[in-house]
TIBAMAR-830385 format. One record per residue (C-alpha): residue number from 1; x, y, z. Coordinates in Angstrom, 3 decimals, decimal comma. Layout:
<semis>
+-----+----------+----------+----------+
: seq :        X :        Y :        Z :
+-----+----------+----------+----------+
: NUM :        X :        Y :        Z :
...
+-----+----------+----------+----------+
</semis>
This chain:
<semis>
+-----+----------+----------+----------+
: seq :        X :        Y :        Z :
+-----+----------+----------+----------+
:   1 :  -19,020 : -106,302 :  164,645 :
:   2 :  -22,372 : -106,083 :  167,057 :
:   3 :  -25,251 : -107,074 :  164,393 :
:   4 :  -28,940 : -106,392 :  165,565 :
:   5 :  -31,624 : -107,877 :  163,358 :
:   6 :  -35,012 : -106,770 :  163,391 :
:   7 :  -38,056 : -108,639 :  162,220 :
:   8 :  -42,017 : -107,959 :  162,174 :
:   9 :  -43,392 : -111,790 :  162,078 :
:  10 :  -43,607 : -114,536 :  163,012 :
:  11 :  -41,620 : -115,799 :  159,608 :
:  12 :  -39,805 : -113,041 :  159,822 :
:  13 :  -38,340 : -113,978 :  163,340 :
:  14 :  -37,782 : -117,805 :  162,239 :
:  15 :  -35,403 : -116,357 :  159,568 :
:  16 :  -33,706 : -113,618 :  162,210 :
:  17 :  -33,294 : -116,934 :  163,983 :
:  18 :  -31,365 : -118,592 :  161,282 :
:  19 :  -29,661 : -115,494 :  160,552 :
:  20 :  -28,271 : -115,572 :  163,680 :
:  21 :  -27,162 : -119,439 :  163,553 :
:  22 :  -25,039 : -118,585 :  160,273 :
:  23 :  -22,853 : -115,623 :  161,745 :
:  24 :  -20,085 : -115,855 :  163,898 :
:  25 :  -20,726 : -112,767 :  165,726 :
:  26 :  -24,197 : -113,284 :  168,331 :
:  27 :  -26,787 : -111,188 :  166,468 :
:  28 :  -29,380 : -109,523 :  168,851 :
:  29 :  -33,084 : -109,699 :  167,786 :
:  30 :  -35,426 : -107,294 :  168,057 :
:  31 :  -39,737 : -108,001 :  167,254 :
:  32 :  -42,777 : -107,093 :  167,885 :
:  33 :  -44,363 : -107,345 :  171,321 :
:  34 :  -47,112 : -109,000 :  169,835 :
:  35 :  -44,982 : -111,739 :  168,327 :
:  36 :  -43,146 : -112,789 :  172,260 :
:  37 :  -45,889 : -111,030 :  174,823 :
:  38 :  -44,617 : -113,842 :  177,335 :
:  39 :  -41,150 : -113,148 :  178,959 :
:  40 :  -40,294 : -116,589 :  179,577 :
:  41 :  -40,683 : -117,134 :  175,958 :
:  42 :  -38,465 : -113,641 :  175,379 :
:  43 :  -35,572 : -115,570 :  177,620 :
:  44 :  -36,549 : -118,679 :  176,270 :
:  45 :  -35,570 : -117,416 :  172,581 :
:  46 :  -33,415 : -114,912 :  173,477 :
:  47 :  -35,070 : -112,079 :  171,780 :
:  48 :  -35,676 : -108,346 :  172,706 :
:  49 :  -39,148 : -106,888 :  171,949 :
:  50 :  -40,160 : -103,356 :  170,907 :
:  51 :  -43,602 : -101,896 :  171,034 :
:  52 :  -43,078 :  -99,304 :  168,037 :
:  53 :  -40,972 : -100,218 :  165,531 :
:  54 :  -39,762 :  -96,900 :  164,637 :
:  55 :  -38,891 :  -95,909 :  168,118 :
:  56 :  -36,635 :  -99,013 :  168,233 :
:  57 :  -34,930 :  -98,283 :  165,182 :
:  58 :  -33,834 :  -95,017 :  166,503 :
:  59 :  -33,052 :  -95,700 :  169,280 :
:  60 :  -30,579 :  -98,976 :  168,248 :
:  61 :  -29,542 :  -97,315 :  164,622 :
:  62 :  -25,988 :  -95,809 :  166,469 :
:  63 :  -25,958 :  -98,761 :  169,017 :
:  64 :  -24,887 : -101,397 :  166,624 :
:  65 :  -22,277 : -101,919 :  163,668 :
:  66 :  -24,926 : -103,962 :  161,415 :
:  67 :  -28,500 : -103,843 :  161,227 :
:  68 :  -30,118 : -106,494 :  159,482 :
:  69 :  -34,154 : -105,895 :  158,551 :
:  70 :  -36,242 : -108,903 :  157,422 :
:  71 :  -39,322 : -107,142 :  156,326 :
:  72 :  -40,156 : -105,152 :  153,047 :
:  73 :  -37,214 : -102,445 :  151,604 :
:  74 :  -39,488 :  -99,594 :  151,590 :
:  75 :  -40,527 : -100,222 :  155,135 :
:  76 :  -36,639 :  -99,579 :  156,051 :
:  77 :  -36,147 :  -96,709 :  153,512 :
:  78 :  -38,691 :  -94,792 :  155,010 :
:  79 :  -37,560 :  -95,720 :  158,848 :
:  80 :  -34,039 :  -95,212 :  158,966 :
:  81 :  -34,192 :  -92,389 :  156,262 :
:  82 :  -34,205 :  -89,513 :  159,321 :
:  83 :  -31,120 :  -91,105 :  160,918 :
:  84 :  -28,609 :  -90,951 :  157,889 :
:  85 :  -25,759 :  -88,965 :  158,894 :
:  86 :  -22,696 :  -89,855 :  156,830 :
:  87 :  -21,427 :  -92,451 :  154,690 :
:  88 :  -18,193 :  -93,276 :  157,142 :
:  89 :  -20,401 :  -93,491 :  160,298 :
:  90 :  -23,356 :  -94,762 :  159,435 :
:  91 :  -23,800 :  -98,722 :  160,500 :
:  92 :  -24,420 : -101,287 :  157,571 :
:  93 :  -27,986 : -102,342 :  156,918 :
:  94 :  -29,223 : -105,018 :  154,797 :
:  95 :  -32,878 : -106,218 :  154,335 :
:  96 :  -34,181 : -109,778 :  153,721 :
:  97 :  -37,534 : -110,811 :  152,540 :
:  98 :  -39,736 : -112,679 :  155,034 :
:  99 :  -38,673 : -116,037 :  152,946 :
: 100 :  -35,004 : -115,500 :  152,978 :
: 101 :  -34,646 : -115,412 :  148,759 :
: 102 :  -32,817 : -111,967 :  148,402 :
: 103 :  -30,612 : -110,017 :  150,430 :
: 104 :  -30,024 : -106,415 :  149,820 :
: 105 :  -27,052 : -104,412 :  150,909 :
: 106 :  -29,023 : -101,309 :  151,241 :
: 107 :  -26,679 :  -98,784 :  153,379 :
: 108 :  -22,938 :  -98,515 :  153,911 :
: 109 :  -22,242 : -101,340 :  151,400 :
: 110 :  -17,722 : -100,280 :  151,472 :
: 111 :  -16,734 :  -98,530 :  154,844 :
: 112 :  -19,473 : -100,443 :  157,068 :
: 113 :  -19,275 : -103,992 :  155,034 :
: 114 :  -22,423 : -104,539 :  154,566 :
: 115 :  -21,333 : -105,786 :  150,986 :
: 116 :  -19,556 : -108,472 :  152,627 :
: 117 :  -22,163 : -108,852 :  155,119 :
: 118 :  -24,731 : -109,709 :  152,998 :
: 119 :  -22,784 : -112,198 :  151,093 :
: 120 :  -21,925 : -113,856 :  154,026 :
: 121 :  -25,203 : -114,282 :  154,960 :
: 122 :  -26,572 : -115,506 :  151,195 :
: 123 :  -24,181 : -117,432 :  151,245 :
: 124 :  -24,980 : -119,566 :  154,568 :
: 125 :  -28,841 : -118,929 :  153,546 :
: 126 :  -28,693 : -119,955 :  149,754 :
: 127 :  -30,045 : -116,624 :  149,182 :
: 128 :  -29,342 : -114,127 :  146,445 :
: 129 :  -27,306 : -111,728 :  147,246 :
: 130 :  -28,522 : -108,049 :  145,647 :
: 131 :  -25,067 : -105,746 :  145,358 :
: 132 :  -25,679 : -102,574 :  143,400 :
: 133 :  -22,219 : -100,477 :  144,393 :
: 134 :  -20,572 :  -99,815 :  140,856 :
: 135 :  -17,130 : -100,616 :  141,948 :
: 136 :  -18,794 : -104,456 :  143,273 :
: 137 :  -20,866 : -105,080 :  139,847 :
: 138 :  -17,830 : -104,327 :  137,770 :
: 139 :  -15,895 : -106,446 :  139,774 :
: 140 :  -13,569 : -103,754 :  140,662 :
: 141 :  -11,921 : -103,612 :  144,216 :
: 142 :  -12,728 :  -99,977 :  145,690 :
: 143 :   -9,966 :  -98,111 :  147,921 :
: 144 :  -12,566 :  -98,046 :  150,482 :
: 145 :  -13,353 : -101,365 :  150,558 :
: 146 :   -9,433 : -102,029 :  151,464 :
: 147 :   -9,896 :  -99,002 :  153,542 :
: 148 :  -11,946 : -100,729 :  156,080 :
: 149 :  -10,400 : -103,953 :  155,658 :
: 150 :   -7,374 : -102,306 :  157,112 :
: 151 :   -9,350 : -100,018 :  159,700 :
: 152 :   -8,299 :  -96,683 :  157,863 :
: 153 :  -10,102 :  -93,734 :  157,586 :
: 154 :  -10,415 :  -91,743 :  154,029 :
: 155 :   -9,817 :  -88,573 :  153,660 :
: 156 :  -11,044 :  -86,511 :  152,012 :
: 157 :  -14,541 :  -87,945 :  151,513 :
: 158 :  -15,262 :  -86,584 :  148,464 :
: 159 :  -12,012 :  -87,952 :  146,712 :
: 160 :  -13,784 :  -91,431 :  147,522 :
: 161 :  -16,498 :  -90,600 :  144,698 :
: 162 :  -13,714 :  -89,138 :  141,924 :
: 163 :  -11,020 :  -92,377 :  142,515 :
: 164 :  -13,755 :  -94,872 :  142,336 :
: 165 :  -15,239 :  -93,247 :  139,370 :
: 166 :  -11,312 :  -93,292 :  137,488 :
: 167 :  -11,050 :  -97,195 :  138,861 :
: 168 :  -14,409 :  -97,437 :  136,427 :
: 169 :  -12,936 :  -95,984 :  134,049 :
: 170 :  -10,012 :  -98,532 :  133,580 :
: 171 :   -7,695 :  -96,813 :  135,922 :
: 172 :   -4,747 :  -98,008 :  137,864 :
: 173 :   -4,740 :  -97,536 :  141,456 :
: 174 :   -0,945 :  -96,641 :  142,788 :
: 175 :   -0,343 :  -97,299 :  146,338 :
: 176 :    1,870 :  -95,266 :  148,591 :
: 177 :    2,658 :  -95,612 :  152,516 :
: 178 :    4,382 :  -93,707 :  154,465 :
: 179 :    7,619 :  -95,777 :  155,732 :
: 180 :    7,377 :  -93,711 :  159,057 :
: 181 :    4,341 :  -95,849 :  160,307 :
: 182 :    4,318 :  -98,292 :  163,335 :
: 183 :    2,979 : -100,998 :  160,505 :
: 184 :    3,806 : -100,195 :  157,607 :
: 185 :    5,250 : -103,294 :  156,014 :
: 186 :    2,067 : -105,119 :  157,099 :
: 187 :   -0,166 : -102,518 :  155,218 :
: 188 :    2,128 : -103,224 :  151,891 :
: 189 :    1,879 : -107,067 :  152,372 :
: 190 :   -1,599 : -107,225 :  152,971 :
: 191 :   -2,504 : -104,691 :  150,128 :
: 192 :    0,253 : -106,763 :  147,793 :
: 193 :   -1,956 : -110,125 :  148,867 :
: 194 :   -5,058 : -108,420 :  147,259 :
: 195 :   -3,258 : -107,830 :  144,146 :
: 196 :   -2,422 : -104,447 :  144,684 :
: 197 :    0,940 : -102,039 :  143,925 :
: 198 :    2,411 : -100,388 :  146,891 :
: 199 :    5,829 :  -98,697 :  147,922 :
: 200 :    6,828 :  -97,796 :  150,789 :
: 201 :    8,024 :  -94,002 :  150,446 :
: 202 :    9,506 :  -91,097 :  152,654 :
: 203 :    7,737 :  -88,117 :  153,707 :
: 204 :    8,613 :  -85,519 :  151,044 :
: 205 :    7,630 :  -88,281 :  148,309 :
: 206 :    4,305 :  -88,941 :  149,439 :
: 207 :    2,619 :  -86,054 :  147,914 :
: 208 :    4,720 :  -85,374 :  144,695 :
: 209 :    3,109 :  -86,249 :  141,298 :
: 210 :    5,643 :  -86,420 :  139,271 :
: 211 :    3,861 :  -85,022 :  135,233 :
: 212 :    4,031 :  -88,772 :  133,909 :
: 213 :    1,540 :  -89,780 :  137,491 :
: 214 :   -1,273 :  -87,241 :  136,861 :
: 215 :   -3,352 :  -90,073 :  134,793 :
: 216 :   -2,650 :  -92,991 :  137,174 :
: 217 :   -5,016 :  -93,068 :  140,481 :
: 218 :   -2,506 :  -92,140 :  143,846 :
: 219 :   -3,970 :  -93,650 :  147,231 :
: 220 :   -1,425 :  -92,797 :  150,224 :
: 221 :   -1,587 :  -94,505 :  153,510 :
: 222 :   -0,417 :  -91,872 :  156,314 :
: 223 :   -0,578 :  -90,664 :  160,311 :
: 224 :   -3,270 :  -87,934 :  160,372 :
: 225 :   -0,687 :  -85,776 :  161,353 :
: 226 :    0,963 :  -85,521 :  158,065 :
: 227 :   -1,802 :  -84,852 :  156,265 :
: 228 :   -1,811 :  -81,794 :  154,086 :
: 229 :   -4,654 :  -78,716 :  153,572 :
: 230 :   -7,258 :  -79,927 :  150,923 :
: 231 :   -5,999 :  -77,084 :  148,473 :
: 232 :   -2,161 :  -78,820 :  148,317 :
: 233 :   -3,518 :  -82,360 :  148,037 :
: 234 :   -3,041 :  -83,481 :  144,377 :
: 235 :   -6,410 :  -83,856 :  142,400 :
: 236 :   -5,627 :  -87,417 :  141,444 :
: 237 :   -5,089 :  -88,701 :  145,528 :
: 238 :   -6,694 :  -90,162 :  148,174 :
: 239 :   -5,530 :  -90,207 :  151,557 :
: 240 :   -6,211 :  -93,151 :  153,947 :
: 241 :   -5,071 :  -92,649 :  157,956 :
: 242 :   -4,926 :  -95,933 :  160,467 :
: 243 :   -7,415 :  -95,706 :  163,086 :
: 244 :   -6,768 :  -96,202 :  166,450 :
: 245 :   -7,625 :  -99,875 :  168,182 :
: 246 :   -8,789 :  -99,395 :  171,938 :
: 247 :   -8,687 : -102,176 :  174,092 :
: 248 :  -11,345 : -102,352 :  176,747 :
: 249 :   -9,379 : -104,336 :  179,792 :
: 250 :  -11,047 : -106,394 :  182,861 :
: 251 :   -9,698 : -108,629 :  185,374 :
: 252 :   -9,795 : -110,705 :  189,014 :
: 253 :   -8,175 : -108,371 :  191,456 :
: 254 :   -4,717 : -109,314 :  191,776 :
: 255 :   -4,239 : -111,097 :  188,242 :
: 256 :   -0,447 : -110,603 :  186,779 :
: 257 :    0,314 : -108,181 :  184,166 :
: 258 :    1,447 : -112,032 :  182,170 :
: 259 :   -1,811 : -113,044 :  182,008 :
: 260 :   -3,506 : -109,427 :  181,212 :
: 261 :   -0,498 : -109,401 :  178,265 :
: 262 :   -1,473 : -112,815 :  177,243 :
: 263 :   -4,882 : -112,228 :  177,220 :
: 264 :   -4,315 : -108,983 :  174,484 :
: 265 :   -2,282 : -110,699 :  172,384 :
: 266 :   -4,756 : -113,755 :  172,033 :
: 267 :   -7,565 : -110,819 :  171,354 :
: 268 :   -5,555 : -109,018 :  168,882 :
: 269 :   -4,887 : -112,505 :  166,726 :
: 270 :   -8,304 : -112,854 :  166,948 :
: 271 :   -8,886 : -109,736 :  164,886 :
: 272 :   -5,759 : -110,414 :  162,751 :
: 273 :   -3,387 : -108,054 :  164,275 :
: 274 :   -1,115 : -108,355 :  166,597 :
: 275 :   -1,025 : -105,986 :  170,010 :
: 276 :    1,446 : -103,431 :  168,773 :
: 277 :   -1,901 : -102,080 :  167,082 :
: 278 :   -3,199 : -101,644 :  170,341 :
: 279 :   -2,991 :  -97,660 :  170,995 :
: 280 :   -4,952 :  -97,519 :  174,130 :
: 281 :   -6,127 :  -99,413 :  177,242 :
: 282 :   -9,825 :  -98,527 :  179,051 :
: 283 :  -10,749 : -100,074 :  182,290 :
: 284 :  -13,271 :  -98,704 :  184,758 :
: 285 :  -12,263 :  -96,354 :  187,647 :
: 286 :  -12,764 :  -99,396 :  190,289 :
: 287 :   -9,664 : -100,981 :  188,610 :
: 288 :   -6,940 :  -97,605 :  188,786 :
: 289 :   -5,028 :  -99,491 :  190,766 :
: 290 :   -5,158 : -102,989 :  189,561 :
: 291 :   -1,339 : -103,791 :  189,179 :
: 292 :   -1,894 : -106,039 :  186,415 :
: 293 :   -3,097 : -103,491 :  184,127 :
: 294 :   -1,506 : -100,680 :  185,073 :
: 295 :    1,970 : -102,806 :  184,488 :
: 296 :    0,587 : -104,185 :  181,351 :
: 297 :   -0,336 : -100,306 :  179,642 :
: 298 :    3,659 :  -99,776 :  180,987 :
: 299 :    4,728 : -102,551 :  179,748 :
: 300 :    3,376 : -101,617 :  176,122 :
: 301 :    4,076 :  -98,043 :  176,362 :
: 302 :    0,468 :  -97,444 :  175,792 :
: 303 :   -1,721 :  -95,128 :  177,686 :
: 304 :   -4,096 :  -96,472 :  180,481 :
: 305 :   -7,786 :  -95,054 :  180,812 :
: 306 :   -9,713 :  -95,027 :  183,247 :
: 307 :  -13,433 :  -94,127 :  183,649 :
: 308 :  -15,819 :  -93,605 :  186,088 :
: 309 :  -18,571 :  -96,075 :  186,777 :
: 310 :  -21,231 :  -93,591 :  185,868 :
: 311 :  -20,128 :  -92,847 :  182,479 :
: 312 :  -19,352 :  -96,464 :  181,623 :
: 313 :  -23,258 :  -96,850 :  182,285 :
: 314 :  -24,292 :  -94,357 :  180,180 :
: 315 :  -22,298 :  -96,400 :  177,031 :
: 316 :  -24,256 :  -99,486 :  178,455 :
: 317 :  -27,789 :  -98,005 :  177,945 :
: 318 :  -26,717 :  -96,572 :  174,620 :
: 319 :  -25,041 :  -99,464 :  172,734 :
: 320 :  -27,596 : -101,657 :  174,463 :
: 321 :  -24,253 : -103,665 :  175,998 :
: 322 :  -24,895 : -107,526 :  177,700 :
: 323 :  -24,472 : -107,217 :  181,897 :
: 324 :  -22,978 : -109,765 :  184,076 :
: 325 :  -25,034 : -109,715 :  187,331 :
: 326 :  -21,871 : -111,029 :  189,164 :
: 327 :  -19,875 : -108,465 :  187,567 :
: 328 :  -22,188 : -105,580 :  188,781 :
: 329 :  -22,212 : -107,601 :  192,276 :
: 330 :  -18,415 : -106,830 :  192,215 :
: 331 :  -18,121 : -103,191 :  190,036 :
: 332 :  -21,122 : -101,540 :  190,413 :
: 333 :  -22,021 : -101,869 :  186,574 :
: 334 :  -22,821 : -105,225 :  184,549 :
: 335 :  -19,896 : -104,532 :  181,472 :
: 336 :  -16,577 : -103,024 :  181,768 :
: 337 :  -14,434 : -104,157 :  178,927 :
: 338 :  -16,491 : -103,192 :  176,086 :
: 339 :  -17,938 :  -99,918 :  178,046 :
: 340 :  -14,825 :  -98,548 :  178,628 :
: 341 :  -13,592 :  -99,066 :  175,079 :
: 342 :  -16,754 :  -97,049 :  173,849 :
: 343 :  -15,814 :  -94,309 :  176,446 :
: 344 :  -12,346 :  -94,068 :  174,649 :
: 345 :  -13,533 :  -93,268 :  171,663 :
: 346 :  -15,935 :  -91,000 :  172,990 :
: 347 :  -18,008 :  -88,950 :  170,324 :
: 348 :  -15,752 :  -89,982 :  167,269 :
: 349 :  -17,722 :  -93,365 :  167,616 :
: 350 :  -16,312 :  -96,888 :  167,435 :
: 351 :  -17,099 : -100,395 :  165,559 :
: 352 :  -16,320 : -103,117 :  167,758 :
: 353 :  -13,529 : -105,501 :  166,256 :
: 354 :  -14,060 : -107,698 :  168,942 :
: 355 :  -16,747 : -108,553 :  171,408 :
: 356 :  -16,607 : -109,038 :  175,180 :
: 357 :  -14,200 : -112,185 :  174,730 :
: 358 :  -13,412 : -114,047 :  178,441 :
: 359 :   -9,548 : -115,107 :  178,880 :
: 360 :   -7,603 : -117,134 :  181,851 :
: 361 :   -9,157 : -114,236 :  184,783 :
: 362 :   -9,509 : -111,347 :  182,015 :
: 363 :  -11,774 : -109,958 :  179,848 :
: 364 :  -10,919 : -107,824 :  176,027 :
: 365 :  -12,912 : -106,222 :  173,737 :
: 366 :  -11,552 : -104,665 :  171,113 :
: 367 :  -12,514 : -101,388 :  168,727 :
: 368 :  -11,783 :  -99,347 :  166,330 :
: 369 :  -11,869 :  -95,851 :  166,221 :
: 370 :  -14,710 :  -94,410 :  163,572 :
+-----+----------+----------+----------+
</semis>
């Protein structure tokens, strides 16, 4: 997950610094000009600095998977209030006062886990942690919370409002997953683990209510492709589809396809997974013929993209990516594991599972499909 945190300050920026110190993902911090003028001092605390506050917000709202605010909530209401898009896409955000006493999960609290975000956070901080999603205060656990626990995409969105709403109302949640799938014993074992009931079922029984299941809540775990129109999908069902996992590749020239294979299944137990979940490889164009990854993508049956240097940039500049000065020496650009990845999924968006992570002579970064 690539967290920004923004802060107005000079408290403000002594909390973003602890913020950062409590999270295991690096958390990139944004102030005021006015705060860090001095760019020894910028380096010195590794901070970015903005002139206008909005203009930074829009421009890093779709670069990053978490924004965190320390500042007043009506401040970041009335900012981020143009760029709202959509409930599955947007990134989490969560506001802290200047003193670090409450933390609010203020946008994208399920699908973007900024519910767990923030409690993470309190937690390390000994700060309160403000949850107001219905499903969280009643102590229920949401479909969509699982959903993006497993990296699966609902559908249809507006079934997410009417299952939650029957969970509140002292429904059961039945759970049903389509044998067919690459993984789908480890989707019933991990939703078993969190207390839930699910079968694994053919095809023609995924969409059947039988008279006696109209009542009960029905949340099936499918491939996109067997989804059915909106008009045949029972009222009582949700439908949940795994996303794909791209795997942004780099290497030395002339590194084996062993250690490029090693190095994906290290990143892939990083994330929990293992690299059967992997669905794609990206690497930039400069590496087309790089035996060790073209014989890895073989190897895995997996398809191998490759993208020009240009493009790769242009992902750079827009998810405000880190650059390695001897890796643009060598490539032309300064990132190409996690740059490539974000080419992959193109305009469908990504959240990155795993950050630029350095192996024995490779690189991974890992994301998931929005």
């Amino acid at each position: 997950m690539r967290l920004a945190c923004m802060a107005l300050t000079g408290q403000a920026l002594q909390l973003a610094q602890n913020i950062r110190q409590c999270l295991d993902e690096y958390v990139d911090i944004y102030v005021s000009e006015k705060l860090v003028p001095d760019e020894d001092m910028q380096r010195r605390w590794r901070v970015h600095t903005f002139a206008k506050f909005s203009e930074a917000v829009e421009r890093n709202f779709s670069a990053y998977d978490g924004l965190i605010f320390v500042m007043a909530t009506g401040i970041v209401v009335r900012t981020i209030a143009p760029l709202l898009n959509d409930k599955l896409t947007d990134p989490a955000v969560v506001v802290f006062d200047e003193q670090g006493k409450h933390g609010i999960s203020l946008l994208s609290g399920h699908m973007g886990g900024a519910n767990e975000l923030t409690r993470q956070i309190c937690q390390s901080l000994g700060a309160g942690a403000v949850i107001t999603t219905a499903t969280d205060v009643n102590e229920k656990l949401a479909p969509d919370v699982l959903a993006a626990r497993l990296a699966l995409r609902p559908w249809p969105k507006v079934r997410i409002k009417s299952i939650n709403s029957g969970l509140l109302e002292g429904k059961t949640i039945h759970w049903r997953i389509d044998r067919s799938l690459p993984h789908s014993v480890f989707y019933k074992r991990r939703l078993e683990q969190e207390g839930q009931t699910a079968d694994l079922c053919v095809t023609s029984q995924l969409f059947a209510v039988l008279p006696e299941e109209k009542e009960q809540l029905e949340v099936v775990i499918t491939g996109e492709k067997q989804l059915p129109e909106l008009a045949d999908l029972p009222a009582n069902m949700l439908c949940l589809t795994p996303r794909r996992l791209i795997a942004g590749v780099g290497c030395r020239k002339g590194t084996p396809a062993a250690l490029v294979m090693s190095a994906l299944d290290a990143a892939c137990r990083m994330i929990g997974r293992d690299r059967s979940f992997i669905d794609e490889l990206a690497s930039t164009i400069v590496k087309k013929h790089e035996p060790g990854i073209v014989y890895a993508g073989d190897g895995m049956v997996r398809p191998v993209k490759f993208y020009e240097n240009d493009k790769m940039q242009q992902m750079i500049d827009t998810h405000q990516l880190d650059e390695s000065d001897f890796v643009k020496k060598h490539i032309g650009i300064g990132n190409v594991c996690e740059a490539a990845a974000y080419c992959s999924v193109a305009a469908r968006g990504g959240r990155i599972a795993l950050r630029k992570t350095n192996f024995e002579k490779v690189t991974v970064a890992l994301i998931w499909e929005k």
